[in-house]
mmCIF file of the N, C-alpha and C atoms, coordinates in Angstrom:
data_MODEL
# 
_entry.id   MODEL 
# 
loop_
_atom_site.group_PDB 
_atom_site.id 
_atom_site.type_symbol 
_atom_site.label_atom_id 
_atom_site.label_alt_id 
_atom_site.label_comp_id 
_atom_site.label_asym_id 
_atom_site.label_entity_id 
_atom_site.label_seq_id 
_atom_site.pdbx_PDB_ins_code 
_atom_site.Cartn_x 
_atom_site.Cartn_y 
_atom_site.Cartn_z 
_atom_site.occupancy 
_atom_site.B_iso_or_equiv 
_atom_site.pdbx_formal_charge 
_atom_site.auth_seq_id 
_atom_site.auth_comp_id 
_atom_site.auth_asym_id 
_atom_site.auth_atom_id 
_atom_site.pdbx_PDB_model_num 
ATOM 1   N N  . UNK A 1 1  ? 87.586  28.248 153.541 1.00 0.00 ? 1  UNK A N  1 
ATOM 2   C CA . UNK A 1 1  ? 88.667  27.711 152.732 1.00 0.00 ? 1  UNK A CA 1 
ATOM 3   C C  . UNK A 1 1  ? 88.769  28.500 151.424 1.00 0.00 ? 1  UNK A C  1 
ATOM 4   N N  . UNK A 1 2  ? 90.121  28.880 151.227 1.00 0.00 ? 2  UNK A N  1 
ATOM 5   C CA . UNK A 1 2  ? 90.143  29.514 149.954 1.00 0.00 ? 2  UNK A CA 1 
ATOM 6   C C  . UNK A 1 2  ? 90.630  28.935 148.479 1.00 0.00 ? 2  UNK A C  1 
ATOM 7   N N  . UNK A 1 3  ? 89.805  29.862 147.599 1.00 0.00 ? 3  UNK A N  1 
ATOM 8   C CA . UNK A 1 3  ? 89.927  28.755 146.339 1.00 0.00 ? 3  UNK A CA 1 
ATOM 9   C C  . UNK A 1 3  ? 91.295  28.962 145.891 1.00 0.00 ? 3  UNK A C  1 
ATOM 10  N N  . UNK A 1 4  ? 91.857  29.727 146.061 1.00 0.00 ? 4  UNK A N  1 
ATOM 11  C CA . UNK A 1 4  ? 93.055  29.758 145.772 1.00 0.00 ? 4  UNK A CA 1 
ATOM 12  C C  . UNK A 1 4  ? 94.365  29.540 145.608 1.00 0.00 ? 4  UNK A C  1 
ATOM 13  N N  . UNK A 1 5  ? 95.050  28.790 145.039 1.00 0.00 ? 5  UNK A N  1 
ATOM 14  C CA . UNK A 1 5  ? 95.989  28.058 144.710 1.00 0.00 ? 5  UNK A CA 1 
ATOM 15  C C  . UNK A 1 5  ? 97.713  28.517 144.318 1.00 0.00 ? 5  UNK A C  1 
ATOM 16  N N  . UNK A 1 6  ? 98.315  29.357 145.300 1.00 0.00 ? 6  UNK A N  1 
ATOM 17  C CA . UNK A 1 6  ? 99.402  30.109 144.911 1.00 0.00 ? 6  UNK A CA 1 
ATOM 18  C C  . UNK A 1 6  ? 100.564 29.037 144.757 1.00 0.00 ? 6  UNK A C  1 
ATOM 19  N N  . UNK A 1 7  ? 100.634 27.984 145.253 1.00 0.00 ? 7  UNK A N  1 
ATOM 20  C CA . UNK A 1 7  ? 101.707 26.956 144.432 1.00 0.00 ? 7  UNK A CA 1 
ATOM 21  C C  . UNK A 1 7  ? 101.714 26.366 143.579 1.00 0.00 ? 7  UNK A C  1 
ATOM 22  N N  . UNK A 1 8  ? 100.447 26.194 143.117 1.00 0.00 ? 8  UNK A N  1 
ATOM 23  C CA . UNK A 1 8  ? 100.213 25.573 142.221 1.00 0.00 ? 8  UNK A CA 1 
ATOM 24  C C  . UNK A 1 8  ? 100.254 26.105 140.603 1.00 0.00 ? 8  UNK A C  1 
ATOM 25  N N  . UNK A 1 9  ? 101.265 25.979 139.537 1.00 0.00 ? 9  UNK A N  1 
ATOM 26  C CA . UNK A 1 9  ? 101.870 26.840 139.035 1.00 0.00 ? 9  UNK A CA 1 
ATOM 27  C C  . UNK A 1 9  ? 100.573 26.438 137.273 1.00 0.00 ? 9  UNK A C  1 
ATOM 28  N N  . UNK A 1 10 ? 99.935  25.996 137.497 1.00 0.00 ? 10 UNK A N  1 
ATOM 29  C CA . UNK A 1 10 ? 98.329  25.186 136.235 1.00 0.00 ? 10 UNK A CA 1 
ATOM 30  C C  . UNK A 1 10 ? 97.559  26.052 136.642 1.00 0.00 ? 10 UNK A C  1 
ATOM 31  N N  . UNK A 1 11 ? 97.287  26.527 138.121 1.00 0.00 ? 11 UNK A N  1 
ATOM 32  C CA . UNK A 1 11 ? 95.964  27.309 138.571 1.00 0.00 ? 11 UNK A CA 1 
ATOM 33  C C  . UNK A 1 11 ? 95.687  28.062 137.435 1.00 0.00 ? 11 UNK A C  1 
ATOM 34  N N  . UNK A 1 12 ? 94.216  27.917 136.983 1.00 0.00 ? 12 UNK A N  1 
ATOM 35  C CA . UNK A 1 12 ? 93.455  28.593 136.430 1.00 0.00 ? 12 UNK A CA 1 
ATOM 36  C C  . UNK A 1 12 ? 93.730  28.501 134.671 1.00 0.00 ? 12 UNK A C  1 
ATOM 37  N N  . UNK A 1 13 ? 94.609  27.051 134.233 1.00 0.00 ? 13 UNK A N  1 
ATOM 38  C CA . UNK A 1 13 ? 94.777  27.190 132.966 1.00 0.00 ? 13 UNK A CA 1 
ATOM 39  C C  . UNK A 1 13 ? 94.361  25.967 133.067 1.00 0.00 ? 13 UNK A C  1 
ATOM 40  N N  . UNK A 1 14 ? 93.635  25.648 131.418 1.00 0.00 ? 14 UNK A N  1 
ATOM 41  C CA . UNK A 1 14 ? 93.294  24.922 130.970 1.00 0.00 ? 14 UNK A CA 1 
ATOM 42  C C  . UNK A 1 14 ? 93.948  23.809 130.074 1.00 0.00 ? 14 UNK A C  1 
ATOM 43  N N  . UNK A 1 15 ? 93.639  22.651 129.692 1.00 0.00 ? 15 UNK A N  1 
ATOM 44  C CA . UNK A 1 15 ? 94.522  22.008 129.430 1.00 0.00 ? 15 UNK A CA 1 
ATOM 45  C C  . UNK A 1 15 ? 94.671  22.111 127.344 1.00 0.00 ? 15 UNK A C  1 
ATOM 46  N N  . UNK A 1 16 ? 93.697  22.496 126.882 1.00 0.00 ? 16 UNK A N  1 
ATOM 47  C CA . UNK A 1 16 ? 93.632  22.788 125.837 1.00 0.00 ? 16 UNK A CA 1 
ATOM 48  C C  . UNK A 1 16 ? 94.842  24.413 125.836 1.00 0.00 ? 16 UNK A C  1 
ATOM 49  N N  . UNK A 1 17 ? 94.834  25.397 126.530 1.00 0.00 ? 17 UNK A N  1 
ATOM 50  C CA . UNK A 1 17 ? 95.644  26.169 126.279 1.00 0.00 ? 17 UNK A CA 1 
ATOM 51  C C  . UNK A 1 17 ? 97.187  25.625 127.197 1.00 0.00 ? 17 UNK A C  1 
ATOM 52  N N  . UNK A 1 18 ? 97.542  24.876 127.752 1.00 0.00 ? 18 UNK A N  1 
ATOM 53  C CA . UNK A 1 18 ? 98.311  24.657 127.911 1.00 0.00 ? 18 UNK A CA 1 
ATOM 54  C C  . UNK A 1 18 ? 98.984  24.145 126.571 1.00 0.00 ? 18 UNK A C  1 
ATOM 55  N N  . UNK A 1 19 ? 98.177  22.873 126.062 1.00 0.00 ? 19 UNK A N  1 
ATOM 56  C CA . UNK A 1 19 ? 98.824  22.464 125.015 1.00 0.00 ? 19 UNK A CA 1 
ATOM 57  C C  . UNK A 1 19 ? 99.128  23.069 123.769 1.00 0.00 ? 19 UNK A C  1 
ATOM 58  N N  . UNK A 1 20 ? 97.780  24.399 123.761 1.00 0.00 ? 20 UNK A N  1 
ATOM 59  C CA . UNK A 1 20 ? 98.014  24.982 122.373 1.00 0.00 ? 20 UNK A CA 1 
ATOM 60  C C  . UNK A 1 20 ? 99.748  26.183 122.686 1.00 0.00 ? 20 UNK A C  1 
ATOM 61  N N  . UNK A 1 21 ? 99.668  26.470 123.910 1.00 0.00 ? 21 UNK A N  1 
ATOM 62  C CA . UNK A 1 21 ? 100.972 27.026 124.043 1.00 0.00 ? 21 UNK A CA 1 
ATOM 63  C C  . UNK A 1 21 ? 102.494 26.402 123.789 1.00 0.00 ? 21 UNK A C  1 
ATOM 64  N N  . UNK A 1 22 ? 102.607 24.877 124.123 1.00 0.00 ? 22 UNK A N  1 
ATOM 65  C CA . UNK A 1 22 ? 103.726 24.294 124.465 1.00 0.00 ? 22 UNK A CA 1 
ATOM 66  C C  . UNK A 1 22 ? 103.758 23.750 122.311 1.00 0.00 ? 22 UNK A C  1 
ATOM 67  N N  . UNK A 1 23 ? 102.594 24.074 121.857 1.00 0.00 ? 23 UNK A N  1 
ATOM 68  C CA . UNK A 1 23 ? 102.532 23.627 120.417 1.00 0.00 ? 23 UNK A CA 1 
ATOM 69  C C  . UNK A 1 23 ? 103.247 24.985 119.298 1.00 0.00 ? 23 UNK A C  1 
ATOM 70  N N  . UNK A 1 24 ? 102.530 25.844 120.517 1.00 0.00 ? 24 UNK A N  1 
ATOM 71  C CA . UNK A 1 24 ? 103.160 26.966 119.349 1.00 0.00 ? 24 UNK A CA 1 
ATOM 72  C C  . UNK A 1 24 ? 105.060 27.480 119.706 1.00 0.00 ? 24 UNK A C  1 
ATOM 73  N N  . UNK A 1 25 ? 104.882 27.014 121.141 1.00 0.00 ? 25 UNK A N  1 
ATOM 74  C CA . UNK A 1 25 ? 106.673 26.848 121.491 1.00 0.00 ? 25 UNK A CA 1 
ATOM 75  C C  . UNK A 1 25 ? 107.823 25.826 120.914 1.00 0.00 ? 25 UNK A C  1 
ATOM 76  N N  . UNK A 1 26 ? 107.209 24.614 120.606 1.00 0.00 ? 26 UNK A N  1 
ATOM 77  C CA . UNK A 1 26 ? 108.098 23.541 120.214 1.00 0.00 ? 26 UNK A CA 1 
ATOM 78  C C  . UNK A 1 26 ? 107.587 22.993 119.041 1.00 0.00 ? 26 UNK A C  1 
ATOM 79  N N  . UNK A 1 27 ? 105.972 23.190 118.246 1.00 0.00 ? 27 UNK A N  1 
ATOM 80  C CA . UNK A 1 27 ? 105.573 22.510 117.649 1.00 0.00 ? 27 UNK A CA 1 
ATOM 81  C C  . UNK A 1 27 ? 105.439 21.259 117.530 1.00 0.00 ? 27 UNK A C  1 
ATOM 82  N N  . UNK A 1 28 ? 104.418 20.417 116.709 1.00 0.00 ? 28 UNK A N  1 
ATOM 83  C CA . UNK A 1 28 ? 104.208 19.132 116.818 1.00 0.00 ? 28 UNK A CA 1 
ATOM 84  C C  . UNK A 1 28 ? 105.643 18.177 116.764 1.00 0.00 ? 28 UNK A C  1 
ATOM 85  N N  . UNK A 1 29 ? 106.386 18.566 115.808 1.00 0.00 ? 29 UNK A N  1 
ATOM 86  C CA . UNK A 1 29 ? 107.041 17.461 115.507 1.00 0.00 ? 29 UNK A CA 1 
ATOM 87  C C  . UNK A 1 29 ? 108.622 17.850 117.207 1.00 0.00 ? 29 UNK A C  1 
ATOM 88  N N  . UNK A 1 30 ? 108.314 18.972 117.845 1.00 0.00 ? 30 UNK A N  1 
ATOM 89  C CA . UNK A 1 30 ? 108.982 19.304 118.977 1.00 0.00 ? 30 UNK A CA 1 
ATOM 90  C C  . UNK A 1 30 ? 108.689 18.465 120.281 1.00 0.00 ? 30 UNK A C  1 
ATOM 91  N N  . UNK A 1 31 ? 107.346 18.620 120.275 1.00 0.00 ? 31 UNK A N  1 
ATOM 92  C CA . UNK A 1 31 ? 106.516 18.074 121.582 1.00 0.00 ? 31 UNK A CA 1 
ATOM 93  C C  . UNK A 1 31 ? 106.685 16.596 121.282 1.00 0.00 ? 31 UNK A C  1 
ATOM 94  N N  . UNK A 1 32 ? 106.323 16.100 120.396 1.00 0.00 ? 32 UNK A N  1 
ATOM 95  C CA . UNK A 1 32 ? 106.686 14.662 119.379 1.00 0.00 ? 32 UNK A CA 1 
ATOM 96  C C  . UNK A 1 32 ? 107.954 14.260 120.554 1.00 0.00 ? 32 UNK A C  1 
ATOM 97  N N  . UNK A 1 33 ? 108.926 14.779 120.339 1.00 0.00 ? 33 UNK A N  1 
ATOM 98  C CA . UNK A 1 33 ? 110.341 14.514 120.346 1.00 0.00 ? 33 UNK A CA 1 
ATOM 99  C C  . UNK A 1 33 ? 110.520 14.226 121.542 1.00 0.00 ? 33 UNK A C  1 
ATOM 100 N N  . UNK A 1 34 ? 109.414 15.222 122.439 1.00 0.00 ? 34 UNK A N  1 
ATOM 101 C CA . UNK A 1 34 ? 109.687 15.297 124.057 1.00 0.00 ? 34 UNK A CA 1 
ATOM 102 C C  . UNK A 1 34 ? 108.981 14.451 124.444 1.00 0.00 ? 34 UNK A C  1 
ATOM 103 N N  . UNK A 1 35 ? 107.565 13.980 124.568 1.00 0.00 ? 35 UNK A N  1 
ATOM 104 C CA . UNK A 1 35 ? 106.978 13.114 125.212 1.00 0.00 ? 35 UNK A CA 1 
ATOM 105 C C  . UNK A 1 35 ? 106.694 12.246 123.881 1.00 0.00 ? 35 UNK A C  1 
ATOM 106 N N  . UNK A 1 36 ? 106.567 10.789 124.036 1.00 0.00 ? 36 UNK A N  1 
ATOM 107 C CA . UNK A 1 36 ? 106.468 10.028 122.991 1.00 0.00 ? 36 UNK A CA 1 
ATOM 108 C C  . UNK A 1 36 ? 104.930 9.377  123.064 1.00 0.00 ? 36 UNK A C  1 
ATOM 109 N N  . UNK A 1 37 ? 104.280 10.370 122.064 1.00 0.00 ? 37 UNK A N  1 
ATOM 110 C CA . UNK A 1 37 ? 102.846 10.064 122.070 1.00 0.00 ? 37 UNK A CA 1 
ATOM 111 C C  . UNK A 1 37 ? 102.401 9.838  120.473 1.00 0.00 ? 37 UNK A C  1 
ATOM 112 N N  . UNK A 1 38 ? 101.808 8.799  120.692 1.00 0.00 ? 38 UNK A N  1 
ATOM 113 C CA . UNK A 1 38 ? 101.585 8.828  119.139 1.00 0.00 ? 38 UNK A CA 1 
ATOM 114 C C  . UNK A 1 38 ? 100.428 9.815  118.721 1.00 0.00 ? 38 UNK A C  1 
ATOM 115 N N  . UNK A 1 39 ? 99.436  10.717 119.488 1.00 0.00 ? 39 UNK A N  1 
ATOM 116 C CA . UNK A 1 39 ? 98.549  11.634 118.957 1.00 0.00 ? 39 UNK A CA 1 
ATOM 117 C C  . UNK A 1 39 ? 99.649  12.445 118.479 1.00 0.00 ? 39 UNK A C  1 
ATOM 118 N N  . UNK A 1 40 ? 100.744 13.158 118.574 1.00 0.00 ? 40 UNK A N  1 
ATOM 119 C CA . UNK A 1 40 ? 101.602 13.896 118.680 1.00 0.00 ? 40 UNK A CA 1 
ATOM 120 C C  . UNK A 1 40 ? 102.534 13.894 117.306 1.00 0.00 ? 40 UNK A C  1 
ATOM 121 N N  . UNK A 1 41 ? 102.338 13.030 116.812 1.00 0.00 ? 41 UNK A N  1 
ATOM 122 C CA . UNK A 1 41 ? 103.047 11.881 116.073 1.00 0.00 ? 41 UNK A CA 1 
ATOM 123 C C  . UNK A 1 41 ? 102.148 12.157 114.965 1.00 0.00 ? 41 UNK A C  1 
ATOM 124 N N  . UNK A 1 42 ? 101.486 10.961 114.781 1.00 0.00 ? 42 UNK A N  1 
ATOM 125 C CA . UNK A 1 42 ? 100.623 10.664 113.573 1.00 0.00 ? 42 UNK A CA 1 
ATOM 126 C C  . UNK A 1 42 ? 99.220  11.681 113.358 1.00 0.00 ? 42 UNK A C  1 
ATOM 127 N N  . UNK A 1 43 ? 99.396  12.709 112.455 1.00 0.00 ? 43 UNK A N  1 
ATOM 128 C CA . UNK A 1 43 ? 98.407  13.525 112.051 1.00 0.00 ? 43 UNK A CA 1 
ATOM 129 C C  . UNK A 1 43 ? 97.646  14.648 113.241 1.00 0.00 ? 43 UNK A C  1 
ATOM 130 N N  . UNK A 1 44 ? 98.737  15.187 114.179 1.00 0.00 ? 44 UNK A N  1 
ATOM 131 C CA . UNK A 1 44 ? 98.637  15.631 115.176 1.00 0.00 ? 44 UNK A CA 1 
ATOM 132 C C  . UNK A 1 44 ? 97.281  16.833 115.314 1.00 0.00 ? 44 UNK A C  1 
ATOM 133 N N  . UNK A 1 45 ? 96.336  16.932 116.023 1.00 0.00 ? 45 UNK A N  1 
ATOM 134 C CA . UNK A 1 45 ? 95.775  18.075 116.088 1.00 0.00 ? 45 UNK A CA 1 
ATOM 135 C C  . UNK A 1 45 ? 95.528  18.359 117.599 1.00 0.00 ? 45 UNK A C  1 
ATOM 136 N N  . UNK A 1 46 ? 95.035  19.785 117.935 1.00 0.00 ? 46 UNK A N  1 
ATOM 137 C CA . UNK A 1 46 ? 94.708  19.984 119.127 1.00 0.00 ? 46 UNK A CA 1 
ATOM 138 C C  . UNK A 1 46 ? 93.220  19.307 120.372 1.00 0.00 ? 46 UNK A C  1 
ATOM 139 N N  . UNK A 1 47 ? 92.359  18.977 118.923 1.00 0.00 ? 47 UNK A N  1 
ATOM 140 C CA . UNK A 1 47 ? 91.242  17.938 119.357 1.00 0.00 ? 47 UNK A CA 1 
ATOM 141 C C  . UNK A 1 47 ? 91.432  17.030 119.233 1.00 0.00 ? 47 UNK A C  1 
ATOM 142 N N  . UNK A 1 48 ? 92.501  15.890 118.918 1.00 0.00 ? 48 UNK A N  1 
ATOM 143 C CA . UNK A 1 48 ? 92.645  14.711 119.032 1.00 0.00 ? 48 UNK A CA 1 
ATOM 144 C C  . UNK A 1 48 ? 93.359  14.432 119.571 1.00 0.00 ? 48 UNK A C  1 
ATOM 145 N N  . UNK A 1 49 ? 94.559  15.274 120.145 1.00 0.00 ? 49 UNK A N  1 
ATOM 146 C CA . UNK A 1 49 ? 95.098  15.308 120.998 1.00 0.00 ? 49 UNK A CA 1 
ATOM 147 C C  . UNK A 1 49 ? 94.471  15.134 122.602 1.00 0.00 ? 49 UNK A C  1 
ATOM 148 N N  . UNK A 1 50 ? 93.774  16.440 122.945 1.00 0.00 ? 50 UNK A N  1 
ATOM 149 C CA . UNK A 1 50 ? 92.855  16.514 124.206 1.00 0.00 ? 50 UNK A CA 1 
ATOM 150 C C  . UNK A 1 50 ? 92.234  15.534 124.405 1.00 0.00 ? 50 UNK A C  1 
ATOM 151 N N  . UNK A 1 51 ? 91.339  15.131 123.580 1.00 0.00 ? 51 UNK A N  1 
ATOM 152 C CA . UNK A 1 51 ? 90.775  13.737 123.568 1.00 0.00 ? 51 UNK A CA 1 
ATOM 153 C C  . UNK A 1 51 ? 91.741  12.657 124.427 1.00 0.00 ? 51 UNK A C  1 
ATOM 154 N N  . UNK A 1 52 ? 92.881  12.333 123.736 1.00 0.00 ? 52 UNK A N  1 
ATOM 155 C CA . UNK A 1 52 ? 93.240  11.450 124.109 1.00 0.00 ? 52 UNK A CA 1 
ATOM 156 C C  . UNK A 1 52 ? 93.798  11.889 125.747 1.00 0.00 ? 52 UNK A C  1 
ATOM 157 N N  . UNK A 1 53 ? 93.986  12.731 126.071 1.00 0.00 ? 53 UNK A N  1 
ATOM 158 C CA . UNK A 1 53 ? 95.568  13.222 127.490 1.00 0.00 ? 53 UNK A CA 1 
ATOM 159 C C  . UNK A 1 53 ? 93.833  13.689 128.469 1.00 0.00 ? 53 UNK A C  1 
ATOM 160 N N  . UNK A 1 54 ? 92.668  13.755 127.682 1.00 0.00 ? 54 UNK A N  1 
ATOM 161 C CA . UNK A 1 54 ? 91.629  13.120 128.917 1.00 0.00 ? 54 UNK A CA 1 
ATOM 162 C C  . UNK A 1 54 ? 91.669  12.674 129.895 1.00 0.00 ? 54 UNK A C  1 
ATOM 163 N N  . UNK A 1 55 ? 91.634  11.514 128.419 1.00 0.00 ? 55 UNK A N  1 
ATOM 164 C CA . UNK A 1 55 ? 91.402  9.990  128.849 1.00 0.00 ? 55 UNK A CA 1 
ATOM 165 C C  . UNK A 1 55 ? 92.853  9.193  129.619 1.00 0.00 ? 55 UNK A C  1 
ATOM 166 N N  . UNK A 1 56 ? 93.461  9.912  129.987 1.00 0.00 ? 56 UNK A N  1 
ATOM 167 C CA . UNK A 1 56 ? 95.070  9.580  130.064 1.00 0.00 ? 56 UNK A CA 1 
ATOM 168 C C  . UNK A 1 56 ? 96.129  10.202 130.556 1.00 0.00 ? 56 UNK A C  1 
ATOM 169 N N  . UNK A 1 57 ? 95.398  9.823  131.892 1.00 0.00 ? 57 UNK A N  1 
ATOM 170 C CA . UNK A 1 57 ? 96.410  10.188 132.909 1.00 0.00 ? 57 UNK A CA 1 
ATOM 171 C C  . UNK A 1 57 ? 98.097  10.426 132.687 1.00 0.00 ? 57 UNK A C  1 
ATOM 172 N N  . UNK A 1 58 ? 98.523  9.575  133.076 1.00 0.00 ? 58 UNK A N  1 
ATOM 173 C CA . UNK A 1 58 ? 100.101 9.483  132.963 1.00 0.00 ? 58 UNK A CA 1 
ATOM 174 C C  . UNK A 1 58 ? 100.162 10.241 131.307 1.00 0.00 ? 58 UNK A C  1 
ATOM 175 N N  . UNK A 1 59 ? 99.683  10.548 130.615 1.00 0.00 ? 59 UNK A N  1 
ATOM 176 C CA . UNK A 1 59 ? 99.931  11.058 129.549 1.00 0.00 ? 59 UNK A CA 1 
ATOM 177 C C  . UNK A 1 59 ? 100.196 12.591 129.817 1.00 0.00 ? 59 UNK A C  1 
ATOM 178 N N  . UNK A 1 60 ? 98.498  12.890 130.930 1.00 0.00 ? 60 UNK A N  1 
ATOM 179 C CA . UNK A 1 60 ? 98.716  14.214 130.493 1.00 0.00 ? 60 UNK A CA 1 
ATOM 180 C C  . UNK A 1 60 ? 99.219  15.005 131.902 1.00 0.00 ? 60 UNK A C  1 
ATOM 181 N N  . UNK A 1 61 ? 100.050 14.443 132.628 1.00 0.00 ? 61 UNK A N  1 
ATOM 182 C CA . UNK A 1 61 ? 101.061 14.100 133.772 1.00 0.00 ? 61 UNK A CA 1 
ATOM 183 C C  . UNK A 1 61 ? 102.088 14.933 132.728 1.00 0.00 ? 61 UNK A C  1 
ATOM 184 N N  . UNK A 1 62 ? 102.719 14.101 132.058 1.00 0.00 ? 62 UNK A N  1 
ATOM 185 C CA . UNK A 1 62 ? 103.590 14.443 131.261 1.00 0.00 ? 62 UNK A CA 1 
ATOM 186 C C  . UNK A 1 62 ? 103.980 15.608 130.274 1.00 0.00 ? 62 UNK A C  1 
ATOM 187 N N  . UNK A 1 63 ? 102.437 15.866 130.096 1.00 0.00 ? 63 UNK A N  1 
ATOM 188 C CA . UNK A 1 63 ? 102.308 17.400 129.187 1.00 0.00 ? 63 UNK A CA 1 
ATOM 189 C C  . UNK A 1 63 ? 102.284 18.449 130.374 1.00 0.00 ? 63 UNK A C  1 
ATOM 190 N N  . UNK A 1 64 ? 101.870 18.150 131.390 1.00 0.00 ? 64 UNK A N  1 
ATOM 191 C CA . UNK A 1 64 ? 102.125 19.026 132.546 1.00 0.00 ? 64 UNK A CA 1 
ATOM 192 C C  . UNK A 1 64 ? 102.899 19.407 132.828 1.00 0.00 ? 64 UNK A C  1 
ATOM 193 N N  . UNK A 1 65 ? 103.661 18.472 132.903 1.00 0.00 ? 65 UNK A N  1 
ATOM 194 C CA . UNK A 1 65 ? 105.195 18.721 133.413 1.00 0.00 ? 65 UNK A CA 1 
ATOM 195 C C  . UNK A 1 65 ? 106.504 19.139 132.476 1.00 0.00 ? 65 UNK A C  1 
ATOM 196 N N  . UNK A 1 66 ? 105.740 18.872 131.793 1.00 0.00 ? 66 UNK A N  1 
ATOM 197 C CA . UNK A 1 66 ? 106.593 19.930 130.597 1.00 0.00 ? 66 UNK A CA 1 
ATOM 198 C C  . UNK A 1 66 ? 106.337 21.156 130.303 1.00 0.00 ? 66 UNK A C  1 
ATOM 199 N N  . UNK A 1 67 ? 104.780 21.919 130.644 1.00 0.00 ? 67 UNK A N  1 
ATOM 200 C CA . UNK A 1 67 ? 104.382 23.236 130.395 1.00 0.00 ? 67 UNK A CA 1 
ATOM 201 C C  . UNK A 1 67 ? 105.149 23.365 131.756 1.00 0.00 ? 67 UNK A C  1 
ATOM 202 N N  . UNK A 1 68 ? 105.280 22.838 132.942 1.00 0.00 ? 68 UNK A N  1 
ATOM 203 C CA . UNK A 1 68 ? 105.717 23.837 133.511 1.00 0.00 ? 68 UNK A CA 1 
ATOM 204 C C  . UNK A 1 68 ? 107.308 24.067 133.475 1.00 0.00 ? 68 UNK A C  1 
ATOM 205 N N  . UNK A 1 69 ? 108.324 23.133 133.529 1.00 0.00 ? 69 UNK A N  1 
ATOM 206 C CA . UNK A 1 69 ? 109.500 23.291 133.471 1.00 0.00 ? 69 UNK A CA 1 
ATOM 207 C C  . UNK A 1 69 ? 109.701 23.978 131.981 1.00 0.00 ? 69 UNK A C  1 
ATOM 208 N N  . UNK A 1 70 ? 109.020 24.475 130.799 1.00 0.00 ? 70 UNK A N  1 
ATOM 209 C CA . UNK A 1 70 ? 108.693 25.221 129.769 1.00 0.00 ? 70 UNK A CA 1 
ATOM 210 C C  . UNK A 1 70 ? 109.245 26.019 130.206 1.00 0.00 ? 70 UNK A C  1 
ATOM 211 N N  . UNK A 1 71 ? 107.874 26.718 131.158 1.00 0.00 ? 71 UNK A N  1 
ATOM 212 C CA . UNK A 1 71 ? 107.481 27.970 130.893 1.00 0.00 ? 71 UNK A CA 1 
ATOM 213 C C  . UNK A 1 71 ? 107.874 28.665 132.650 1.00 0.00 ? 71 UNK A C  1 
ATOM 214 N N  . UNK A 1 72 ? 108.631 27.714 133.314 1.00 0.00 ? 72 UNK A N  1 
ATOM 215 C CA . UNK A 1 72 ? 108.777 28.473 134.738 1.00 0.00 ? 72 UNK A CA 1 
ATOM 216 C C  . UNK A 1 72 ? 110.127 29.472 134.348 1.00 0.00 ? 72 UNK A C  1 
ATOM 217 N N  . UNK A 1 73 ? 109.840 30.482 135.378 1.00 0.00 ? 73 UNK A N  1 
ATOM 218 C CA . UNK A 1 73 ? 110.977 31.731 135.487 1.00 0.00 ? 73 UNK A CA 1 
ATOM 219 C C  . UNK A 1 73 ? 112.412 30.799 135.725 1.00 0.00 ? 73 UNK A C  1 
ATOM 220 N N  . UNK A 1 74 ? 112.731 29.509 136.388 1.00 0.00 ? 74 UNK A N  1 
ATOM 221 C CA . UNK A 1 74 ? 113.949 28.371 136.375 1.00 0.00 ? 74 UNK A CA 1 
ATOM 222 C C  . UNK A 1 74 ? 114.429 28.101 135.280 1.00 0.00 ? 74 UNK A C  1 
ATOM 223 N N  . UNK A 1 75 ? 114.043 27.643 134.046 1.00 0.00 ? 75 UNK A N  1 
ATOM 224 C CA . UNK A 1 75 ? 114.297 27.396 132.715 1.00 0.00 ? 75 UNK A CA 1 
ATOM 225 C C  . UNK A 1 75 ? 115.419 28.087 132.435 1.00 0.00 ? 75 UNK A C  1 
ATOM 226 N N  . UNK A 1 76 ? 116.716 27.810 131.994 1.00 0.00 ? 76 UNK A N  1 
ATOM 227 C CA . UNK A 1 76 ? 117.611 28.244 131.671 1.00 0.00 ? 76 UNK A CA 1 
ATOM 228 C C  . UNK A 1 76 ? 118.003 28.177 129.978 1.00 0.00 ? 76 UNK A C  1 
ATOM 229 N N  . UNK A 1 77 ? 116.781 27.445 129.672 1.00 0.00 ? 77 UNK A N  1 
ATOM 230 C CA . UNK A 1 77 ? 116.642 26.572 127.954 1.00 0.00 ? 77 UNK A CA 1 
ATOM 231 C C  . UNK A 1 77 ? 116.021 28.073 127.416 1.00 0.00 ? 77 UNK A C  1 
ATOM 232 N N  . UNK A 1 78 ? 115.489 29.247 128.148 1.00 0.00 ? 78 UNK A N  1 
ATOM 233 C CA . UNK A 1 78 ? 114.612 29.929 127.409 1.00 0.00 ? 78 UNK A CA 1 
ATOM 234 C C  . UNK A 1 78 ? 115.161 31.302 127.263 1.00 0.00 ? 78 UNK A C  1 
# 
């Protein structure tokens, strides 16, 4: 079985650089706007953030799915 994951468009990224990417694309008060999180919100950082989208599923569902419709070659926003 191979480890390899060609549909899967996360393979091999992490969730700390996901977020530090979609932060330096839209910034806090951007990402804020898009998913309604209060880490995001109130005194935002990249470790208190992670912390929380851990612990938090459907949260970090949501940051997912925003790095990818971001950052896919489809995006017509970019």
């Amino acid at each position: 079985m191979s480890t390899e994951q060609p549909n899967n468009p996360l393979h091999g990224l992490t969730l700390e650089n996901i977020l530090k990417q979609l932060v330096e694309h839209y910034g806090w008060d951007g990402l804020a706007a898009r998913i309604d999180i209060r880490c995001f919100k109130s005194d935002p950082s990249v470790k208190s953030s992670l912390k929380f989208l851990r612990k938090t599923g459907w949260a970090r569902d949501k940051v997912e799915k925003l790095y990818v419709t971001t950052f896919s070659g489809d995006n017509p926003w970019l």
